[in-house]
C-alpha positions as CSV (number, residue, x, y, z in Angstrom):
1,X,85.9,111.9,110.7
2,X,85.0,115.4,110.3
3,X,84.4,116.4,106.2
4,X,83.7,119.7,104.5
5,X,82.0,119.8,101.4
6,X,84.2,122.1,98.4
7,X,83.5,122.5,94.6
8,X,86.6,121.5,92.6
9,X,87.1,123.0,89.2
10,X,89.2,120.9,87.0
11,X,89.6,122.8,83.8
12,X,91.0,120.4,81.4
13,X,87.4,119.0,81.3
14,X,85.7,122.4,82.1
15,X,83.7,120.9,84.7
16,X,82.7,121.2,88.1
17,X,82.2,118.8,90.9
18,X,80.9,118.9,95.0
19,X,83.3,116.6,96.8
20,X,84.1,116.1,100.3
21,X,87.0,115.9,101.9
22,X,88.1,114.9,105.3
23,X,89.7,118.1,106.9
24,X,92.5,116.5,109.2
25,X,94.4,114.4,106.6
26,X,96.6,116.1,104.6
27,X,96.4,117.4,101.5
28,X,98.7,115.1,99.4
29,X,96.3,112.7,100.2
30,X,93.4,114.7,99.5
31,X,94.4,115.7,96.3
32,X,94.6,111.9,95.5
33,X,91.5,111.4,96.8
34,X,90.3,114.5,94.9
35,X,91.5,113.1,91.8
36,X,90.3,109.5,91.6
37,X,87.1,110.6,92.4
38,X,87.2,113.2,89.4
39,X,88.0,110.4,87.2
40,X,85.4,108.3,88.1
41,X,82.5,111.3,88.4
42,X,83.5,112.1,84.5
43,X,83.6,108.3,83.5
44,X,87.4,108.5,82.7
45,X,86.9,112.0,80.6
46,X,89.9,113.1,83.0
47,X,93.0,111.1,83.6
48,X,94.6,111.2,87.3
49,X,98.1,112.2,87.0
50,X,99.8,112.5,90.5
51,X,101.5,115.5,89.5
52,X,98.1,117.5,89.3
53,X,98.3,120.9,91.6
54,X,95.6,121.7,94.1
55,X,95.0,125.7,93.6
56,X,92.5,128.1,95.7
57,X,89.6,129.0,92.4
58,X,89.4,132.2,94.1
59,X,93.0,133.6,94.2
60,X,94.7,131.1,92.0
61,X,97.1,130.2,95.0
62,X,99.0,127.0,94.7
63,X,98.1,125.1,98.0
64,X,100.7,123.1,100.5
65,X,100.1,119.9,99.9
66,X,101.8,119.0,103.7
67,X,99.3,120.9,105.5
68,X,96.0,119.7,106.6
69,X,92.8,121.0,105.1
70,X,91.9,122.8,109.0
71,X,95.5,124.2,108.7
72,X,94.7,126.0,105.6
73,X,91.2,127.1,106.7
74,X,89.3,124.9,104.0
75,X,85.8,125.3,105.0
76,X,82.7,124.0,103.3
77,X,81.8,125.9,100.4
78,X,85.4,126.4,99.6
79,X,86.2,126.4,95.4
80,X,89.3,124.5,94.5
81,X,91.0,124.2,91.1
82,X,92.7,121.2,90.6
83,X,95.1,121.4,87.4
């Protein structure tokens, strides 16, 4: 299974963490994945909600959660939000 590594940004906690992520699933799944892991890296300072949106740090764009990281041309080194 192929993985990139992306910083994720989850403000309500104002912290930052390296995660990686599998690049053919999609990314309802990886925002899950995303998530859980947030909430166990900040020893349950942030609660995972399902209803959390995925956004690109850079541009603020909300991303598709029925596309595939490779479809949206998540690479590693990519900064997500997740809010």
């Amino acid at each position: 299974m192929k993985e990139v590594l992306v910083e994720v940004f989850v403000p309500t906690i104002n912290k930052t963490y390296d995660i990686y992520i599998p690049i053919q699933f999609p990314l309802f799944k990886i925002k899950k994945m995303i998530g859980k892991s947030v909430s166990e890296l900040s020893m349950g300072q942030y609660a995972w909600d399902n209803e959390v949106i995925l956004c690109n740090r850079e541009d603020g764009s909300i991303l598709n959660i029925n596309l595939s990281a490779i479809e949206l041309d998540i690479k590693d080194g990519a900064r997500l939000m997740l809010i």
